[in-house]
LOKE-218836 format. One line per 3 residues: their letters; for each residue z negated, y, x negated of N, C-alpha, C, O. Coordinates in steps of 0.2 Angstrom, whole numbers. Example, Ala and Ser with C-alpha at 12.3 -4.5 7.8 and 13.67 -1.06 7.14 Angstrom:
% residues 2
as	-39 -28 -66 -39 -22 -62 -39 -16 -66 -42 -17 -71 ~ -35 -11 -64 -36 -5 -68 -39 0 -64 -40 6 -67
This chain:
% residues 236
xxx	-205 -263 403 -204 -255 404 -208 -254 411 -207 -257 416 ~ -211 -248 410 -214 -244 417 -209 -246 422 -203 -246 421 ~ -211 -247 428 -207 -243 435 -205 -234 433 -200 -230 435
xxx	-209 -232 430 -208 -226 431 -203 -223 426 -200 -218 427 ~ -203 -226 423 -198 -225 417 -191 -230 417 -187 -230 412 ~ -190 -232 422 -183 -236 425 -178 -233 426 -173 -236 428
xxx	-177 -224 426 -172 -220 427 -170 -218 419 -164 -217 416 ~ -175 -219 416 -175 -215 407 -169 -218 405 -167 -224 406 ~ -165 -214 401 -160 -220 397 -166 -224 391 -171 -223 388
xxx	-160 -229 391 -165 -236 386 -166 -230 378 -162 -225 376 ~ -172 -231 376 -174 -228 370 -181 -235 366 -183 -239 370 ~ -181 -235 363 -188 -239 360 -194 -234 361 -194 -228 359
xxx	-198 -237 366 -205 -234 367 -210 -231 361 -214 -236 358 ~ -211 -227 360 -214 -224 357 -223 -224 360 -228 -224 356 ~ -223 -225 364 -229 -223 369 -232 -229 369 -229 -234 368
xxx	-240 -229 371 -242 -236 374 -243 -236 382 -240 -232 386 ~ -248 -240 384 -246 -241 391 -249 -234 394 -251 -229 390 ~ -248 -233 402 -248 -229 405 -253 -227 411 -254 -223 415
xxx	-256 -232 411 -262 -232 415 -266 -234 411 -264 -236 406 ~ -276 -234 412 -281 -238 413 -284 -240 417 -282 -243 422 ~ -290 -239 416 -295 -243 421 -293 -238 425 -291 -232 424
xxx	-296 -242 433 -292 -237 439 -296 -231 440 -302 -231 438 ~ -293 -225 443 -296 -221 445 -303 -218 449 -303 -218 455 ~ -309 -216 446 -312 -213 451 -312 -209 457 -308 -205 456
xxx	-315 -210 462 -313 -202 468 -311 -197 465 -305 -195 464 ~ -317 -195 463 -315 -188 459 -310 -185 454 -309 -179 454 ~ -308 -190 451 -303 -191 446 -298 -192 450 -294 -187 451
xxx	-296 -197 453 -289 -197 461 -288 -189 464 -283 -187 466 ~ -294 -187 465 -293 -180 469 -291 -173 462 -290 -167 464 ~ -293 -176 456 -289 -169 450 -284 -173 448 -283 -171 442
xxx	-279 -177 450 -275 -177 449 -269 -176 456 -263 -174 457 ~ -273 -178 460 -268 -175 468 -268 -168 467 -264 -166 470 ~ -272 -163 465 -275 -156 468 -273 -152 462 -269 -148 464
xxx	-275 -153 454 -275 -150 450 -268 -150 446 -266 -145 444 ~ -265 -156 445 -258 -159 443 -251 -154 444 -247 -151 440 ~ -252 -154 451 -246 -152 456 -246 -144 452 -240 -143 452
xxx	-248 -141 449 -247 -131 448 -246 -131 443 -243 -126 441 ~ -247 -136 436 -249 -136 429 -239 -141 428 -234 -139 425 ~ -240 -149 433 -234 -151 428 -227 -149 430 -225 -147 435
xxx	-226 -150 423 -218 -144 423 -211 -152 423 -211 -157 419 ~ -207 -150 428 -203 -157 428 -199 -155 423 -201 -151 419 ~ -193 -159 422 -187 -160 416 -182 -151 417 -181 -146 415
xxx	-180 -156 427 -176 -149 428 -177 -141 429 -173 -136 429 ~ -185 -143 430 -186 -133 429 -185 -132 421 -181 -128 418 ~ -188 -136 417 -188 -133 412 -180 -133 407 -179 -129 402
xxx	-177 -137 410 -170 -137 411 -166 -129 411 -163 -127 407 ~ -168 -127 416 -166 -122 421 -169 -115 420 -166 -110 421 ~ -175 -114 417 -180 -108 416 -180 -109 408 -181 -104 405
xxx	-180 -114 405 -184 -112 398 -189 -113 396 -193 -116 399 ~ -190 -111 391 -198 -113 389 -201 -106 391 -207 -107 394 ~ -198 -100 390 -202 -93 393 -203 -92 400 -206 -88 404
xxx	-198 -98 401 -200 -94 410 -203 -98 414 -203 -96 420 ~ -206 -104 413 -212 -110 415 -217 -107 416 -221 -111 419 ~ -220 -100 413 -227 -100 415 -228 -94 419 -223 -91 420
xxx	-234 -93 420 -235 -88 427 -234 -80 423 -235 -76 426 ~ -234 -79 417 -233 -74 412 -229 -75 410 -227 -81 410 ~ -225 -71 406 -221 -72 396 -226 -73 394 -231 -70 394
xxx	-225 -78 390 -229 -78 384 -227 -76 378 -221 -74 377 ~ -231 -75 373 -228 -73 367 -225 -75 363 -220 -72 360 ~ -227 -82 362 -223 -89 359 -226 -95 363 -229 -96 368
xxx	-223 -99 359 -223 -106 362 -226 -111 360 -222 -113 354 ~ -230 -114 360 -233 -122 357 -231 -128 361 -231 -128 367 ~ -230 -133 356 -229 -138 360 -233 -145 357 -231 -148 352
xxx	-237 -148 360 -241 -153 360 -240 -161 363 -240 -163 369 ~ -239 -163 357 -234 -170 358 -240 -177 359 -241 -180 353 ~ -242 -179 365 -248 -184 364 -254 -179 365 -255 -175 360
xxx	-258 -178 371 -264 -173 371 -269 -178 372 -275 -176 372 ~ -267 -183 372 -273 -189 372 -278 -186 379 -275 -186 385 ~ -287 -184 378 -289 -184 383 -288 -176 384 -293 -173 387
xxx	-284 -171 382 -284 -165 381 -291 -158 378 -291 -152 379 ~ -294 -162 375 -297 -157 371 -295 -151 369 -297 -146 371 ~ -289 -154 362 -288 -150 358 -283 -145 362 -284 -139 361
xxx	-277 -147 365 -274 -145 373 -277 -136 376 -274 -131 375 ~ -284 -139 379 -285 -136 386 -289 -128 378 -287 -123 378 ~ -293 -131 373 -295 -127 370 -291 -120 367 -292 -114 368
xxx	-286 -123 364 -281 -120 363 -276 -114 369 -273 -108 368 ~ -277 -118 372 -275 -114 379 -280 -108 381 -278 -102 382 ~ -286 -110 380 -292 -105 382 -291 -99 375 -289 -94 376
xxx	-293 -101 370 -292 -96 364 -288 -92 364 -289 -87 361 ~ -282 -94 366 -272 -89 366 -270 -90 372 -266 -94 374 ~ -274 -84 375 -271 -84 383 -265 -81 384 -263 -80 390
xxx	-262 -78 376 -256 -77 379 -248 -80 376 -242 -79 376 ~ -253 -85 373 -248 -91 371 -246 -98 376 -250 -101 379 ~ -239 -99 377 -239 -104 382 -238 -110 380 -232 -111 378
xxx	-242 -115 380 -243 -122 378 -239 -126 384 -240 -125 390 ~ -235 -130 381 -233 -134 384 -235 -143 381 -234 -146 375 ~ -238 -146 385 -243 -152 383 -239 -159 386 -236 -159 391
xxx	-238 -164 382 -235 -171 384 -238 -176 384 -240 -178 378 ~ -241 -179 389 -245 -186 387 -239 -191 394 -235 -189 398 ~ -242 -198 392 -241 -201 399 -245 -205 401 -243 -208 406
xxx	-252 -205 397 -256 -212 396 -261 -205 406 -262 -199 407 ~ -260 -211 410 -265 -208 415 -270 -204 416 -271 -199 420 ~ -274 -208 412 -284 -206 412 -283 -198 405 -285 -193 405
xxx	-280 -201 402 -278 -193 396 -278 -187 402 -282 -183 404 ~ -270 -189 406 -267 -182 408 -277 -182 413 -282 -180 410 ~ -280 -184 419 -286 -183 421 -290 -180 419 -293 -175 422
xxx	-292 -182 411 -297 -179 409 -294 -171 405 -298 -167 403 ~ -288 -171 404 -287 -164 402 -286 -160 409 -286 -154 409 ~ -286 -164 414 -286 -157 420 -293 -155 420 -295 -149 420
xxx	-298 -160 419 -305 -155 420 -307 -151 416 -311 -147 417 ~ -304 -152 408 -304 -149 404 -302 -140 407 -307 -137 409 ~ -296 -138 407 -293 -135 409 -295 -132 419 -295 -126 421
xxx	-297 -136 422 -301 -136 430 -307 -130 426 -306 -124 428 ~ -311 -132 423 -316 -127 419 -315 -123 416 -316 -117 418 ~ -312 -122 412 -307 -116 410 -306 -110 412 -307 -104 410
xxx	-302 -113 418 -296 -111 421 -288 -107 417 -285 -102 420 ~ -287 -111 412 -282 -109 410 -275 -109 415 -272 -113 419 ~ -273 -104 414 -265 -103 418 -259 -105 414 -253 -106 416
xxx	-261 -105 408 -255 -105 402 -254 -111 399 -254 -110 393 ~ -254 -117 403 -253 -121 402 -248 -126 406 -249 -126 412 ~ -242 -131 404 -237 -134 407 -237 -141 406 -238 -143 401
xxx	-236 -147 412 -239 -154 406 -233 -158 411 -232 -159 417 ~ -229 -162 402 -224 -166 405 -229 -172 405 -235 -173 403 ~ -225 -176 409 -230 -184 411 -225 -188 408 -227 -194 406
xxx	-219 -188 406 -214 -191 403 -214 -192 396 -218 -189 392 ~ -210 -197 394 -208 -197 388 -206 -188 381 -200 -186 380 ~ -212 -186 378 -209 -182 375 -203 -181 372 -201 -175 373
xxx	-199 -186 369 -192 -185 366 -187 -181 374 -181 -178 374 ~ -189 -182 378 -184 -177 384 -186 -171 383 -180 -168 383 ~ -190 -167 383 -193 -161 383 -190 -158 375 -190 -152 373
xxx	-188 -164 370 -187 -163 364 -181 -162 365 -179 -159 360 ~ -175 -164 369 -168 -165 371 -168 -160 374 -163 -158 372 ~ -171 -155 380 -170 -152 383 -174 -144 380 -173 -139 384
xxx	-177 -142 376 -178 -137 372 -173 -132 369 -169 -135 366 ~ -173 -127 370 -166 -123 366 -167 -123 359 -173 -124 357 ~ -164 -121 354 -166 -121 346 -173 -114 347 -174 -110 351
xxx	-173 -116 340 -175 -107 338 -182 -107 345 -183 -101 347 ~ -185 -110 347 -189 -109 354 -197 -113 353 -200 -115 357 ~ -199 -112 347 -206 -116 348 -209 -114 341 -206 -116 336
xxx	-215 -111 342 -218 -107 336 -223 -111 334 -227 -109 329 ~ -224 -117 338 -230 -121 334 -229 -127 337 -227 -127 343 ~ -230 -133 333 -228 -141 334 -236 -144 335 -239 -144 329
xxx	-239 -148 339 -245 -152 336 -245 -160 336 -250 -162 340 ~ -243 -163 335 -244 -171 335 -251 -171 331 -252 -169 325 ~ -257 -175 336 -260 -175 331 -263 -183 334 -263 -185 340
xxx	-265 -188 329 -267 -191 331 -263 -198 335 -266 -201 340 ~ -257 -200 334 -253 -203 338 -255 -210 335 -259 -211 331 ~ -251 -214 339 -252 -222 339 -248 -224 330 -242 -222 328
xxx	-253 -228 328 -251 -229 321 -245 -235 321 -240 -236 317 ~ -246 -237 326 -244 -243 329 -243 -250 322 -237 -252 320 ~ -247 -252 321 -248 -253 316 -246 -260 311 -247 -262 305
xxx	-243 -264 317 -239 -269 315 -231 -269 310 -226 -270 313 ~ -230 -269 306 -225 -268 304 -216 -270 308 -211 -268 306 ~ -216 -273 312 -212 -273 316 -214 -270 320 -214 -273 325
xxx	-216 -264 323 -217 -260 326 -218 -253 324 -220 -249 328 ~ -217 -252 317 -216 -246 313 -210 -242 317 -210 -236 317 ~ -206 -244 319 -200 -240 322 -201 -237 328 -196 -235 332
xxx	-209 -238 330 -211 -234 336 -214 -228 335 -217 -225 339 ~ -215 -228 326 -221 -222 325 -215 -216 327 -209 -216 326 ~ -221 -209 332 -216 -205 333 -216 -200 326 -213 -195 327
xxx	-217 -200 322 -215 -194 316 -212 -199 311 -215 -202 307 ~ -204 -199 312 -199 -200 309 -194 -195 305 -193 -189 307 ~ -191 -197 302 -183 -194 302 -183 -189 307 -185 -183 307
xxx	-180 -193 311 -176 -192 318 -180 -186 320 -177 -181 322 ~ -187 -187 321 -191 -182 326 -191 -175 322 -189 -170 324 ~ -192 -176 316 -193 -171 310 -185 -168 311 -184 -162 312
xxx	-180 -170 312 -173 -167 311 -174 -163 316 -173 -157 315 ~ -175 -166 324 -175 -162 329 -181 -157 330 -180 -151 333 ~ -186 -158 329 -191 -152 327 -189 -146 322 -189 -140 323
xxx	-187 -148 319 -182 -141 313 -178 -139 318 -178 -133 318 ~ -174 -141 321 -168 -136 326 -174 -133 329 -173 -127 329 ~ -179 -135 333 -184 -132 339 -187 -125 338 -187 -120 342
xxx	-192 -126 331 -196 -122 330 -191 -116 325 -185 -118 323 ~ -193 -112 325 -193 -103 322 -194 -106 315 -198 -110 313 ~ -189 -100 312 -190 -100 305 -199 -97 305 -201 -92 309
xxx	-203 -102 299 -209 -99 299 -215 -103 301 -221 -102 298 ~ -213 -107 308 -216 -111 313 -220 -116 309 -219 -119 304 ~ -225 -117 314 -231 -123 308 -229 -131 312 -227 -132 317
xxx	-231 -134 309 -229 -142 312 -236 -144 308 -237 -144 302 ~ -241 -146 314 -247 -149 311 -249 -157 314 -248 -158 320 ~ -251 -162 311 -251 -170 311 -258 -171 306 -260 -169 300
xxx	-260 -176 314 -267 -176 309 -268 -185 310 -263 -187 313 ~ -270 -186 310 -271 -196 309 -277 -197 304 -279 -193 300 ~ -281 -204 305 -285 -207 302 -284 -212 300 -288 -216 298
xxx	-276 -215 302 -274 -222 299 -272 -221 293 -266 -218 294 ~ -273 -221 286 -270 -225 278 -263 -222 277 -260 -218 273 ~ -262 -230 282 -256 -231 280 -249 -225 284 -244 -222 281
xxx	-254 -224 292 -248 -221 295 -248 -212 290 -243 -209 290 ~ -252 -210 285 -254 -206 282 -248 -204 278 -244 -199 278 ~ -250 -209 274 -244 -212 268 -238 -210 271 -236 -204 271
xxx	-234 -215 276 -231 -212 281 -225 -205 283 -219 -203 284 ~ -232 -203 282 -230 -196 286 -231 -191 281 -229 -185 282 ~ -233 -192 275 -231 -187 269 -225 -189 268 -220 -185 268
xxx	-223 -195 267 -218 -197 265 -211 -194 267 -206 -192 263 ~ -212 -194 274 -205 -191 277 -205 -183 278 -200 -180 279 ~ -211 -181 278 -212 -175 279 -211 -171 272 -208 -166 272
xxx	-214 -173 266 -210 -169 260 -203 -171 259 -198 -167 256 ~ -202 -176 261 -193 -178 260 -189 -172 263 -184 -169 261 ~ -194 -170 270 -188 -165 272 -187 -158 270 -192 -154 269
xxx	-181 -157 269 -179 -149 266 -181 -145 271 -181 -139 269 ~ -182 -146 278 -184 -141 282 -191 -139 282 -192 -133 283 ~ -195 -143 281 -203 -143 279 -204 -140 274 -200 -140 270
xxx	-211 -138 272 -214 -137 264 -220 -137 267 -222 -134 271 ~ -224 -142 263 -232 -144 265 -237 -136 263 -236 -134 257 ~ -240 -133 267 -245 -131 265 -250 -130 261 -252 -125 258
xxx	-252 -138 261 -259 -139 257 -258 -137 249 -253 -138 246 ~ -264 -134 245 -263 -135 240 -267 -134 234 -267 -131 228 ~ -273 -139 240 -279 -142 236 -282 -147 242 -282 -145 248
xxx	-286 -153 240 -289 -158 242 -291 -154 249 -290 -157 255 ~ -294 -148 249 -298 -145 253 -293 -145 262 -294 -146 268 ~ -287 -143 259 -282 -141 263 -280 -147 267 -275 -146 270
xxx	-282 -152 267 -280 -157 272 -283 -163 273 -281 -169 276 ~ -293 -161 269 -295 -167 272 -300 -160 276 -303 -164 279 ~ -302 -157 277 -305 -153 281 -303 -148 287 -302 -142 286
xxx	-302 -150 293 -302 -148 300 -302 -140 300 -307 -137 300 ~ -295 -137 300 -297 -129 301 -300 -128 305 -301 -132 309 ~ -303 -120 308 -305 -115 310 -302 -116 317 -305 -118 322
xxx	-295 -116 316 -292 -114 323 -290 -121 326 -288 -122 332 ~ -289 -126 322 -290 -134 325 -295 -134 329 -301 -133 327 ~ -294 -137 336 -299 -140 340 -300 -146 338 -294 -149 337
xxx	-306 -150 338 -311 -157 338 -305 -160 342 -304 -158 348 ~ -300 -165 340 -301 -171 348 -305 -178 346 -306 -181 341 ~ -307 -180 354 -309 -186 355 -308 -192 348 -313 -195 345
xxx	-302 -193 347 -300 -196 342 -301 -197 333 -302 -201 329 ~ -300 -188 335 -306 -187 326 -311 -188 328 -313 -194 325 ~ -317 -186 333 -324 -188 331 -324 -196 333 -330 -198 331
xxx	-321 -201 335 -322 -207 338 -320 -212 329 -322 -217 326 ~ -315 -206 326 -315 -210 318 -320 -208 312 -320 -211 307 ~ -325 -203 314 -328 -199 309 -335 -203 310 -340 -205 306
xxx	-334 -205 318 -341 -209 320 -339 -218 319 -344 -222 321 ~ -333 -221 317 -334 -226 313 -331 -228 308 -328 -234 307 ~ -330 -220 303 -331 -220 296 -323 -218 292 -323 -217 286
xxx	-319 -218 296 -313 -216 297 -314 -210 292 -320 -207 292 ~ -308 -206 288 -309 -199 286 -300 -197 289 -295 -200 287 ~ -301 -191 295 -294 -189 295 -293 -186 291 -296 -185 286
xxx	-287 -184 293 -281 -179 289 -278 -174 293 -276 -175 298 ~ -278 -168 290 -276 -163 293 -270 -161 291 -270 -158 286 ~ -264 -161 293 -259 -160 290 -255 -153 290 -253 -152 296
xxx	-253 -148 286 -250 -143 290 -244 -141 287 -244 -140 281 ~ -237 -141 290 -231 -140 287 -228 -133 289 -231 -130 293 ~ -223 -130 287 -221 -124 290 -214 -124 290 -212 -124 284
xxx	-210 -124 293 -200 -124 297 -201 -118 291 -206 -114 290 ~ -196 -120 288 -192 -115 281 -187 -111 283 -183 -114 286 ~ -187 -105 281 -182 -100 283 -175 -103 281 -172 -104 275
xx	-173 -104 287 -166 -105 288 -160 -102 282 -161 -96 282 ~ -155 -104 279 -152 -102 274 -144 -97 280 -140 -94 278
């Protein structure tokens, strides 16, 4: 386990490691300079909410679980500037390259936990997030370490408290198996019902999906993703 995560209560890591290769200048100084205005700690968000984290109300809420190098993140931010994204990575060089993402921008509506998602998952009030994005997570692909994949049960129960009757839950992946996977648990659940409903509807990248790094890195060796899209079912 991290130093940095030595406060966390004991959980099975979901995440891979936390750092890479070291820092450039440039890169050291966006994340001393640009970091500090964007990340949002446990106890603000604790204490304010999801609506009251950003320098405006926003209109609704998204939340972005794993932003990788933030692409799809910073994009999303720029197109619904009056939507407020709340963004979770912990891998280092990720959270970096989405501040320059966002440094060019200049999105304001954007918040980024550096922790473990499942606290921000604990720390949400229900009924508070109109759209879910996991896209692209660690397949983790050894069968003894299936119980690290994050879209379980578990995640799937607590996302249905989180999101609004109506709310989209989208997952996208280019591993097989983690695919299989994630149909599996996700038409299981009563609180979901899959979108798609033709071949077209989830091997083709919508409109309003941004590119990330991760799709074009499987498209360029031969990988085909999946686009996944579900919708939180109106509460009985």
């Amino acid at each position: 386990m991290d130093e940095t995560d030595a406060t966390v209560p004991r959980r099975d890591r979901l995440h891979g490691r936390r750092r890479g290769h070291k820092l450039r200048a440039n890169q050291q100084r966006l994340l001393d300079e640009a970091l500090p205005s964007l990340k949002l700690p446990l106890d603000e968000l604790a204490a304010k909410g999801p609506d009251g984290i950003f320098p405006a109300k926003p209109r609704v809420v998204w939340l972005e679980i794993g932003f990788g190098g933030g692409e799809h993140l910073a994009a999303q931010a720029e197109r619904n500037p009056d939507i407020g994204l709340i963004g979770c990575e912990v891998f280092e060089n990720g959270i970096v390259t989405m501040l320059g993402h966002v440094t060019r921008t200049g999105s304001t509506n954007i918040r980024v936990v550096t922790e473990d998602a499942r606290q921000v998952l604990d720390i949400l009030p229900p009924a508070s997030l109109d759209r879910v994005f996991i896209l692209f997570p660690d397949p983790w692909r050894k069968v003894r370490h299936h119980k690290r994949r994050l879209v379980s049960t578990e995640t799937l129960d607590r996302l249905a408290q989180l999101m609004v009757d109506g709310a989209e839950l989208r997952l996208g992946t280019d591993h097989v198996d983690y695919l299989r996977w994630m149909l599996a648990r996700t038409t299981a659940h009563p609180d979901f019902e899959w979108l798609a409903r033709g071949p077209a509807d989830w091997r083709e990248r919508p409109e309003d999906w941004p590119q990330t790094r991760y799709e074009a890195k499987a498209i360029t060796q031969g990988r085909r993703p999946a686009f996944l899209r579900f919708k939180r079912v109106a509460r009985q």
